[in-house]
Structures are given as C-alpha cells and as structure tokens.
MDAnalysis code that builds the backbone (N, CA, C; Angstrom):
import MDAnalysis as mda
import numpy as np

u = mda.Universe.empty(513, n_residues=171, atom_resindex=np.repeat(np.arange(171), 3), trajectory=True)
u.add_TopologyAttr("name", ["N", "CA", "C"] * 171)
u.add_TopologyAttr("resid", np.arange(1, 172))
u.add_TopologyAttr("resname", ["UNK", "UNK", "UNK", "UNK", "UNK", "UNK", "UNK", "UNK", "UNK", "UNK", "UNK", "UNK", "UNK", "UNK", "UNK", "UNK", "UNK", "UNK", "UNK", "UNK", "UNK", "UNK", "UNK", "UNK", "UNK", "UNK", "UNK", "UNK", "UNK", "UNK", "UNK", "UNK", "UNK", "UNK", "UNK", "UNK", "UNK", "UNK", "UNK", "UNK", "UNK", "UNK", "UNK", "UNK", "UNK", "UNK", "UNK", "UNK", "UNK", "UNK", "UNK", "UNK", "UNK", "UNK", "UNK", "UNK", "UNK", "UNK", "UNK", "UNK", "UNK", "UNK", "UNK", "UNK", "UNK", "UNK", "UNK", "UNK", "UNK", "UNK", "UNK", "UNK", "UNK", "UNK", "UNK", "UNK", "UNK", "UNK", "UNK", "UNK", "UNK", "UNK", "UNK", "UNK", "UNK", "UNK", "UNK", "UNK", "UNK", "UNK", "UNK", "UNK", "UNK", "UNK", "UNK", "UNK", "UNK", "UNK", "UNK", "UNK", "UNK", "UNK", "UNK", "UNK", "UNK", "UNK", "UNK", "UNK", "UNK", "UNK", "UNK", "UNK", "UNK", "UNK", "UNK", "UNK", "UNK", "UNK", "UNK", "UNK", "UNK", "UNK", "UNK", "UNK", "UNK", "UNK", "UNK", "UNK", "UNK", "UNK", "UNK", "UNK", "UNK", "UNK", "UNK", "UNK", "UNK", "UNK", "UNK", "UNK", "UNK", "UNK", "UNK", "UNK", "UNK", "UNK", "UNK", "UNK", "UNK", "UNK", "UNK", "UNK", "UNK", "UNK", "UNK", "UNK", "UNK", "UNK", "UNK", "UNK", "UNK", "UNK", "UNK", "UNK", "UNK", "UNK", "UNK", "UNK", "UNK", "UNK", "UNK"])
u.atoms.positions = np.array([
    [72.313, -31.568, -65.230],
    [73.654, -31.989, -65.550],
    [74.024, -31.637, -66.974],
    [73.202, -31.279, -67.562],
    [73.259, -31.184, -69.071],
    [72.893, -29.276, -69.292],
    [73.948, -28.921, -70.076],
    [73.378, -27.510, -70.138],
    [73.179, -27.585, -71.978],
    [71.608, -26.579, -72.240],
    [71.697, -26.672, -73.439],
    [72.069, -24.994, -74.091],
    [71.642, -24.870, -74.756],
    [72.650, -23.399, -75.101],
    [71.735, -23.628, -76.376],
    [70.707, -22.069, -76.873],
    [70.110, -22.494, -77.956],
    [70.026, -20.846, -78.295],
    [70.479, -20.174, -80.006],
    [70.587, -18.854, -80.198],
    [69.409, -18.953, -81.064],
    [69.263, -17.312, -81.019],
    [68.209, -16.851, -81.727],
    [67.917, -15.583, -81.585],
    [68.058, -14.720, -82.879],
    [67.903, -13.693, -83.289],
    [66.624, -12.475, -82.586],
    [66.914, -11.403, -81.694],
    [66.177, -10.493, -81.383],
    [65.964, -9.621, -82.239],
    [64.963, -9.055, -82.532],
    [64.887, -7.772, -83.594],
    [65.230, -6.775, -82.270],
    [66.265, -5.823, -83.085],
    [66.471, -4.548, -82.145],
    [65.428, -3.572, -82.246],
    [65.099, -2.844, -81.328],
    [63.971, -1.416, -81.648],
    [64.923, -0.048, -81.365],
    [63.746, 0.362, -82.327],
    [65.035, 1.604, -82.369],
    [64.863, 3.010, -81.805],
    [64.196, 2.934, -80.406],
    [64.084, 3.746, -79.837],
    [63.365, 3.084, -78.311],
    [64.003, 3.078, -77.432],
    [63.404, 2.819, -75.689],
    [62.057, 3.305, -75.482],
    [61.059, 3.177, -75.144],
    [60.128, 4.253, -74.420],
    [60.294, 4.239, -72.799],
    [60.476, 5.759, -72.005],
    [60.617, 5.849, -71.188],
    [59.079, 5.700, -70.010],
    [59.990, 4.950, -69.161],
    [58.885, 4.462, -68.330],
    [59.397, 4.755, -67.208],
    [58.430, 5.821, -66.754],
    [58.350, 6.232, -65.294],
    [57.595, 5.587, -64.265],
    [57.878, 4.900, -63.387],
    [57.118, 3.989, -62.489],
    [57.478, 4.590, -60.952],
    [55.997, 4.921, -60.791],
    [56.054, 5.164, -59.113],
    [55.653, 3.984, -57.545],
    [56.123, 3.967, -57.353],
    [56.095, 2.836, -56.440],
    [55.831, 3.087, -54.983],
    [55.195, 3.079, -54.363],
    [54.478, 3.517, -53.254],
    [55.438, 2.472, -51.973],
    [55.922, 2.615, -51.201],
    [56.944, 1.339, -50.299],
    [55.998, 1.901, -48.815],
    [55.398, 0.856, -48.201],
    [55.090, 1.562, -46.669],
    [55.833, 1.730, -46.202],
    [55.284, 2.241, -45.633],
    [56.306, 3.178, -44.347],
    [56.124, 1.984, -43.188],
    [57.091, 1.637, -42.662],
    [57.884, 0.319, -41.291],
    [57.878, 1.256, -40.391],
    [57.154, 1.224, -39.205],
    [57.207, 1.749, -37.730],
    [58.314, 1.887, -37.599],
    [58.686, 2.932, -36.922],
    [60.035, 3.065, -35.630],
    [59.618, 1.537, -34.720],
    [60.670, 0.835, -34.453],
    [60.409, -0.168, -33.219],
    [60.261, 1.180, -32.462],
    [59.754, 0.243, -30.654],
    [59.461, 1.138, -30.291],
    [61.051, 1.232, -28.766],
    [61.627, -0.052, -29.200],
    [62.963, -0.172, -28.305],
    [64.400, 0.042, -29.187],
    [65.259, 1.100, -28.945],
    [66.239, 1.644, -29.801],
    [67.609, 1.357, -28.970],
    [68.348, 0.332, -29.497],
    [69.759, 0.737, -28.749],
    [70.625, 1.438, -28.676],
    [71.063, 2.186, -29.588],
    [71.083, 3.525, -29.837],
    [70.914, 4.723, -28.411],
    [69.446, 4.695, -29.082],
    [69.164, 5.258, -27.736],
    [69.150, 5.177, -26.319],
    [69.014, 3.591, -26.056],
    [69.561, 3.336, -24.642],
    [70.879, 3.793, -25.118],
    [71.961, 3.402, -25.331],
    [73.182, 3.775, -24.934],
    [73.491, 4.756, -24.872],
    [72.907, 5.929, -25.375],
    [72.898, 7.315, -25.404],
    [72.045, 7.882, -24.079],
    [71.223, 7.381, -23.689],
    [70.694, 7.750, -22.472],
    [71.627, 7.357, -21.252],
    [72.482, 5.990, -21.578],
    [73.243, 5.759, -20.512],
    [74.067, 6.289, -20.217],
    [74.487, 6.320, -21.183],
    [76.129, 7.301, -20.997],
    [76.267, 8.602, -20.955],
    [74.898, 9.599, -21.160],
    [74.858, 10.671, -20.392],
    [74.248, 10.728, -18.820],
    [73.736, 9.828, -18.559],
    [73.062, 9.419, -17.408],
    [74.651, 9.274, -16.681],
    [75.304, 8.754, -17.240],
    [77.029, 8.594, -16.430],
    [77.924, 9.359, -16.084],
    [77.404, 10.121, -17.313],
    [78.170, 11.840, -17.468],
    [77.728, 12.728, -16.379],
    [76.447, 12.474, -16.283],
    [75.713, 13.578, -15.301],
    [76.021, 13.205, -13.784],
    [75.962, 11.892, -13.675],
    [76.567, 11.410, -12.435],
    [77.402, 11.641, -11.920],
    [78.570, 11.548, -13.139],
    [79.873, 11.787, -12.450],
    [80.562, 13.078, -12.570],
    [79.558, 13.894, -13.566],
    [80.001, 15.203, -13.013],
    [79.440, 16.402, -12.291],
    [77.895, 15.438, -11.540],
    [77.844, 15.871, -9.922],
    [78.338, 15.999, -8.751],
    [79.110, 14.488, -9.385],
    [79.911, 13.856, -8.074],
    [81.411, 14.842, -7.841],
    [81.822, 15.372, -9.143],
    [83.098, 16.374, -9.234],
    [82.064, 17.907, -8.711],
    [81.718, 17.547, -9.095],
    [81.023, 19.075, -8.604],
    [81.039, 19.087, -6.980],
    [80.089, 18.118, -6.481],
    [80.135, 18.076, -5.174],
    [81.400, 17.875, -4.393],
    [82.077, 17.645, -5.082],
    [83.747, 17.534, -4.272],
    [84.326, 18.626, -4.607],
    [83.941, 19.252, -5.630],
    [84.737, 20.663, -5.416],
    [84.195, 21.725, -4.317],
    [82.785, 21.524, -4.651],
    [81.962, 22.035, -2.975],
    [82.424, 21.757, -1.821],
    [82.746, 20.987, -1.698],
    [83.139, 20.569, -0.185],
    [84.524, 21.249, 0.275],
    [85.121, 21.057, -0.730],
    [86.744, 21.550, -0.764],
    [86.412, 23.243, -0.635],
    [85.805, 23.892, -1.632],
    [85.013, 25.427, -1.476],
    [84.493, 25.545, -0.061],
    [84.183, 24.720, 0.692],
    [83.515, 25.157, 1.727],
    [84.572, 25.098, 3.272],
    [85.346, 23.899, 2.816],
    [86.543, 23.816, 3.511],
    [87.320, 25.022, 4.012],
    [87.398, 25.433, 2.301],
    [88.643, 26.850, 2.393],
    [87.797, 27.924, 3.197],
    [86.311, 28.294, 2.601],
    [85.755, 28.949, 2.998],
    [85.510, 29.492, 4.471],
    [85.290, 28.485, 5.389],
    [84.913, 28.199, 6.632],
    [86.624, 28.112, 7.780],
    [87.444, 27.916, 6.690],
    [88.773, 27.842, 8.100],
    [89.487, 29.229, 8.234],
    [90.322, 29.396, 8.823],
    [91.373, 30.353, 8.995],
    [91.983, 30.751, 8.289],
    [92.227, 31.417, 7.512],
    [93.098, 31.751, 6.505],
    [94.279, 32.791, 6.768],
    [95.684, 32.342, 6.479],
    [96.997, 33.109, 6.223],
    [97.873, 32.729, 4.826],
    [98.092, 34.045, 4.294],
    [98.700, 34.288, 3.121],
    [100.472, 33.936, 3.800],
    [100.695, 33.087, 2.445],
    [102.432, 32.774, 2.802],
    [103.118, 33.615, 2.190],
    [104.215, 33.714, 2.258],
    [105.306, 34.625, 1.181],
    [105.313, 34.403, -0.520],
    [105.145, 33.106, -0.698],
    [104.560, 32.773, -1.940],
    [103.362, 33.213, -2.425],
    [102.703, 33.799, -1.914],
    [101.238, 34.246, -2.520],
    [100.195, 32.740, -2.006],
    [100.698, 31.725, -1.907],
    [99.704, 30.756, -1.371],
    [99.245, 30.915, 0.024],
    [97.934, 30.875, 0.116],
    [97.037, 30.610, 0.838],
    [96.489, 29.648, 1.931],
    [97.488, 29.396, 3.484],
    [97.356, 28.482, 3.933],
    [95.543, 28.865, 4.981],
    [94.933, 27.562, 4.990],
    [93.690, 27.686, 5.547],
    [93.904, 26.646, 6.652],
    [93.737, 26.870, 7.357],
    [93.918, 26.110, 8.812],
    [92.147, 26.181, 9.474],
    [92.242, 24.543, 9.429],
    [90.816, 23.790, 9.935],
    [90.964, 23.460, 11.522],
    [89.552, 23.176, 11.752],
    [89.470, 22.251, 12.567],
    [89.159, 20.977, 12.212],
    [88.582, 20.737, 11.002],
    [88.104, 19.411, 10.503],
    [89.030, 18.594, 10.665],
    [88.775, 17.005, 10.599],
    [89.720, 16.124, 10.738],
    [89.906, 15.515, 9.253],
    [90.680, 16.359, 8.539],
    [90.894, 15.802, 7.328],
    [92.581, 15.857, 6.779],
    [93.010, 15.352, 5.483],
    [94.250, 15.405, 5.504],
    [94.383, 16.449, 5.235],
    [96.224, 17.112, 4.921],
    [96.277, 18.147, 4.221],
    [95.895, 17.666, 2.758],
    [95.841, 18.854, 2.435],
    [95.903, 18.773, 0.916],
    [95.913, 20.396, 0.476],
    [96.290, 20.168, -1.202],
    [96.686, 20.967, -1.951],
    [95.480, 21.280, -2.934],
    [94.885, 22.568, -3.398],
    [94.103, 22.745, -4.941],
    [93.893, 24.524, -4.887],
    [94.293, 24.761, -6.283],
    [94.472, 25.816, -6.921],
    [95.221, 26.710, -6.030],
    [95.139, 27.876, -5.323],
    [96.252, 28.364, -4.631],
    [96.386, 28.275, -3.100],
    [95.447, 27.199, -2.572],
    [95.215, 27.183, -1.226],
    [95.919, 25.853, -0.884],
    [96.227, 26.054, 0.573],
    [96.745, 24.549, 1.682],
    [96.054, 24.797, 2.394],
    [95.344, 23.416, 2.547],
    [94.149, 23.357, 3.636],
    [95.214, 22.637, 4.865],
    [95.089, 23.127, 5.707],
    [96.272, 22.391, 6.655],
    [95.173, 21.983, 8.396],
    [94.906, 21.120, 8.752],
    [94.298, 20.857, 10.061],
    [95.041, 21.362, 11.039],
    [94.716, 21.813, 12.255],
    [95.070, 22.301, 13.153],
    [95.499, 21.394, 14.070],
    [95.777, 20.256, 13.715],
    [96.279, 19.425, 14.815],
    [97.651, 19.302, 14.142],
    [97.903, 19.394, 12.789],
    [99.240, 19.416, 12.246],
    [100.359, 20.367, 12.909],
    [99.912, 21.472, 13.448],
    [100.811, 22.686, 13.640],
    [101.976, 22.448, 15.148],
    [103.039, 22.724, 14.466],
    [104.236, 22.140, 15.053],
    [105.715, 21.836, 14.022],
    [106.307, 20.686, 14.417],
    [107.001, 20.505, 13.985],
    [107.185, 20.088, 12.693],
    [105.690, 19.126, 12.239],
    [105.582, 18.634, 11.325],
    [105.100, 19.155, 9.986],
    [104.882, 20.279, 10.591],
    [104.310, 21.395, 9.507],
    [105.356, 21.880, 7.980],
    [106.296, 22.039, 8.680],
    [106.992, 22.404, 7.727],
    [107.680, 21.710, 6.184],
    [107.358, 20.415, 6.642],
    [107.605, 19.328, 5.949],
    [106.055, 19.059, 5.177],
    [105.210, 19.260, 5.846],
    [103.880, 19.038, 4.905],
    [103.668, 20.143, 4.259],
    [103.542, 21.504, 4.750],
    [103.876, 22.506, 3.719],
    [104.810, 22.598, 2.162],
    [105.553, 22.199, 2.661],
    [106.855, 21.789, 1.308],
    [106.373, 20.994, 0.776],
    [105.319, 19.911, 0.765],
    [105.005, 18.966, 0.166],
    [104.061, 19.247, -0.644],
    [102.979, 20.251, 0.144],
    [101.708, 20.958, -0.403],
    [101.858, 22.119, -1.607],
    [102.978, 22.351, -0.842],
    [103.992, 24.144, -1.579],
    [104.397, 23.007, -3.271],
    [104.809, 21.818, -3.437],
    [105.590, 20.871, -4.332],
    [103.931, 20.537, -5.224],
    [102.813, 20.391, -4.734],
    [102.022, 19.978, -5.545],
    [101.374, 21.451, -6.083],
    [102.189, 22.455, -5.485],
    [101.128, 24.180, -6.296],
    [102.109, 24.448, -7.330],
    [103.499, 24.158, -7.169],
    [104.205, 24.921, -7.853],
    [104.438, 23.576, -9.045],
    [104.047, 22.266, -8.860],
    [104.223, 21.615, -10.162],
    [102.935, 21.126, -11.140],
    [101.730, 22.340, -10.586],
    [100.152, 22.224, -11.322],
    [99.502, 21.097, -11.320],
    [99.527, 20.257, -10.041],
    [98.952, 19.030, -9.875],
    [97.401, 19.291, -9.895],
    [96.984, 21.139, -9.971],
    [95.513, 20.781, -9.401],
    [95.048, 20.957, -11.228],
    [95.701, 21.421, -11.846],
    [95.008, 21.158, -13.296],
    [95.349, 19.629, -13.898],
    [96.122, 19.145, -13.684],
    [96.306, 17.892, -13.923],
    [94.747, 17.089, -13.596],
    [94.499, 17.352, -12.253],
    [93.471, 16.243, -11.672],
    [92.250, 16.995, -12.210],
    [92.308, 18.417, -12.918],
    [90.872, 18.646, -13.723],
    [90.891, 18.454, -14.594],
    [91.943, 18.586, -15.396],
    [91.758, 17.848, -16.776],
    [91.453, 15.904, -16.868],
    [92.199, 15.619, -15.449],
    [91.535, 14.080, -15.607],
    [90.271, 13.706, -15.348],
    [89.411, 15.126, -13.887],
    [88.216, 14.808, -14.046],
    [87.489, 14.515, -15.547],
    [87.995, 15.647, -16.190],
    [86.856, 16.054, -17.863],
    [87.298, 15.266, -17.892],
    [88.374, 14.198, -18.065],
    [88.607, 12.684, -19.128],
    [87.807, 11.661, -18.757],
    [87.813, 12.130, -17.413],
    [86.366, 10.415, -16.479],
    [85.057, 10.847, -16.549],
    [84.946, 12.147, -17.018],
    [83.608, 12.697, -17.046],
    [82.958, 11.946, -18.614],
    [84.094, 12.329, -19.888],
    [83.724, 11.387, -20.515],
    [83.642, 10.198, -21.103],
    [84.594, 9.835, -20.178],
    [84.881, 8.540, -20.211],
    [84.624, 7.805, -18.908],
    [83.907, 7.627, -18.087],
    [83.191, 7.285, -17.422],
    [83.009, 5.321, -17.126],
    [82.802, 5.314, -18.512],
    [82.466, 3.567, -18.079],
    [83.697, 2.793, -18.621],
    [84.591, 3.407, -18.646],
    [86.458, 2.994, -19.076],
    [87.024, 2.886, -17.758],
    [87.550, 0.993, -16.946],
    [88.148, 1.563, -15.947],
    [89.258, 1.971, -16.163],
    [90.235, 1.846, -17.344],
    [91.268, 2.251, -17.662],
    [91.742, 3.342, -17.307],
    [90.475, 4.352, -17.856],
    [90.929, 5.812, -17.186],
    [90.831, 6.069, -15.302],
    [89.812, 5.056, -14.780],
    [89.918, 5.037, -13.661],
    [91.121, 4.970, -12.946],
    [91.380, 3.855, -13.525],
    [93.129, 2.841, -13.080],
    [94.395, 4.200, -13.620],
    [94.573, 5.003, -14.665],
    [95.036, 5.964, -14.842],
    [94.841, 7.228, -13.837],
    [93.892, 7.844, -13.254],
    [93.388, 8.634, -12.569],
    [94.630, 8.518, -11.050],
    [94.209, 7.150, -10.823],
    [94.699, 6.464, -9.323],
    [96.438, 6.320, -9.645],
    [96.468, 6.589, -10.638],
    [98.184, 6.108, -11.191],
    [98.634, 7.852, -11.205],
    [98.305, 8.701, -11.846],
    [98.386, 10.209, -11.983],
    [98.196, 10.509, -10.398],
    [97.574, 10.354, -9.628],
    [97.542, 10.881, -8.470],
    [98.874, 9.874, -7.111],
    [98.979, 9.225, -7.279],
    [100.227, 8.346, -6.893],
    [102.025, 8.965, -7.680],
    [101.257, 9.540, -9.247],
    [102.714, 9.903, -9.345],
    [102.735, 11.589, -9.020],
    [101.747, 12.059, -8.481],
    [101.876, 13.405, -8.039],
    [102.062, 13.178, -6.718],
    [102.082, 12.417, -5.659],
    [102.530, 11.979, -4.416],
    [104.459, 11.989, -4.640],
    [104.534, 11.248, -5.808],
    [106.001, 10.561, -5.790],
    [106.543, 11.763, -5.951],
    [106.403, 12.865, -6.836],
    [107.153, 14.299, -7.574],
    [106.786, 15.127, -6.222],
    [105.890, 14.857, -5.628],
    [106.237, 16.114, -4.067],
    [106.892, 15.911, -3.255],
    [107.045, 13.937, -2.645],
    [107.620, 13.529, -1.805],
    [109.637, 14.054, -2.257],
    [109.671, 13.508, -3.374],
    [110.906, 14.097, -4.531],
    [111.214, 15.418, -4.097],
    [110.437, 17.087, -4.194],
    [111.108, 17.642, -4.129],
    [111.168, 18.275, -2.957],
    [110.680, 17.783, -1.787],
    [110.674, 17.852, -0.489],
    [111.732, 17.584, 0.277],
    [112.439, 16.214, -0.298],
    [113.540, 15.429, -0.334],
    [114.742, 16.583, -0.711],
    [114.434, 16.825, -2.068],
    [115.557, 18.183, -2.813],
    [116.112, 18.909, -1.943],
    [114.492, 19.754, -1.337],
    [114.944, 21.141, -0.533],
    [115.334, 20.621, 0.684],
    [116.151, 19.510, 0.898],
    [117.179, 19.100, 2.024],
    [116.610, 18.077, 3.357],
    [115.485, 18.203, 3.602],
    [114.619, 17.468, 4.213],
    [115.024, 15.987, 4.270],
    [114.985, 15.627, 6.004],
    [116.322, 14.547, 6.387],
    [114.598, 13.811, 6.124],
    [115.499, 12.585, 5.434],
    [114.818, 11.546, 4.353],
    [114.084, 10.522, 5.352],
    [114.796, 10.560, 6.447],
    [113.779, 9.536, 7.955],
    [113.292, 10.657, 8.566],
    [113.396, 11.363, 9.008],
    [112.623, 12.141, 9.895],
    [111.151, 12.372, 8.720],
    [110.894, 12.857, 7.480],
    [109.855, 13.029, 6.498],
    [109.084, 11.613, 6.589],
    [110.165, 10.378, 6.682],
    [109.137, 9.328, 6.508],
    [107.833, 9.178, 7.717],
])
C-alpha cells in the first residue's frame, strides 16, 4: 500500500561490450495430428468426388449421343434420337430426343431444346459444375446450381412461347 521511491546515482560506462549469446531452443515435434491437413485432405477428397461424378455424367451423356441415331437440323444442331427412356435434353450442339417423343409433340420440344443451344445453357451448367467442384461443401452453391437450372427451364419455356406456340397446347 505504501510505495517507496529511493534515488541513487549510477556511474555511466563508457563503452557497451558486445555480447554475443547463442542459445540452443529444442526443436518441438511436429504433433503427429494436423488440422490443416485434415481439411486439406478433405476438401480435395470432395473435389475428386465431385469431379468424378461430373465426369461420369458427361460419359453417359457421350455415350447417349454416341450410341443413338443421329440427324443434322438446318441449324447445324444435331438431333440424336434414342431408344432409351430418358428425357429430352439439350448439351453442346446435340438434342438427344427419345423415340417415343416423335410426332406431334416434337416440335414444341425441339424449340425448347433449339431455346437452351441458342441461349448457352450448356456453358452455363459447366461453369457451375467448376464452381461446385470447388466449392463443394457450400450448399449455397448447391441451392444456386438448382436455381440456374430452373431459370434455364423458365428462358426456354419463354421463347418457345415467343415463336408463337399456343400457350395450352405446350403446357
């Protein structure tokens, strides 16, 4: 409780001597569990996953086109007519179209397919793969992915509608 305070004269010296001191510090193990490194193992472990899983779906789609019928349209696109029981769909310059479609209804799914080539929906959905490829454990981008592919539904159904297409008979 009491501070005392007491002076007194240092003699100054008039020159330092330099002192070099080596100091030896051990060396601390690596632990031998790094989080770091788990998370770095995980999240390429996620990467690799999920861009097998794009891989293998582009295979399938490659093998699709590969294996059906193929006729060139006036547009330069590429309709492939299956037997598989799958939907149509649209990617890079091909329409995979099932053979049970052919008829009346064709022409209206064509225009729809013809609406997702000519407004680059299939680079859209590769550039979103690479975004889930690295972003992977974000469902955000998931929930985005499913939102981008819903509004490439809405912009074909749209200009399908345009090119005159009676609005109940399409539904």
């Amino acid at each position: 409780f009491c501070v005392i305070t007491r002076y007194r004269a240092i003699p100054v010296m008039s020159e330092f001597p330099q002192i070099v001191s080596t100091v030896s510090v051990p060396a601390t193990p690596e632990p031998a569990w790094s989080w770091q490194a788990a998370g770095a193992v995980l999240f390429v472990a996620g990467a690799i996953a999920t861009g097998l899983h794009t891989l293998w779906s582009l295979g399938c789609v490659a093998r699709l086109v590969a294996r059906g019928r193929r006729e060139r349209l006036s547009d330069g696109v590429v309709l492939v007519r299956t037997s598989r029981a799958v939907s149509p769909f649209s990617w890079g310059r091909y329409i995979v179209l099932p053979e049970r479609f052919a008829g009346a209804d064709e022409s209206a799914i064509l225009l729809h397919e013809q609406a997702h080539l000519r407004l680059g929906h299939t680079f859209d959905l590769l550039w979103m793969d690479a975004v889930c490829l690295l972003q992977w454990f974000n469902p955000a981008v998931w929930l985005l992915r499913r939102e981008l592919r819903e509004m490439h539904e809405y912009e074909a159904d749209a200009a399908v509608l345009a090119a005159g297409t009676d609005a109940r008979a399409y539904q």
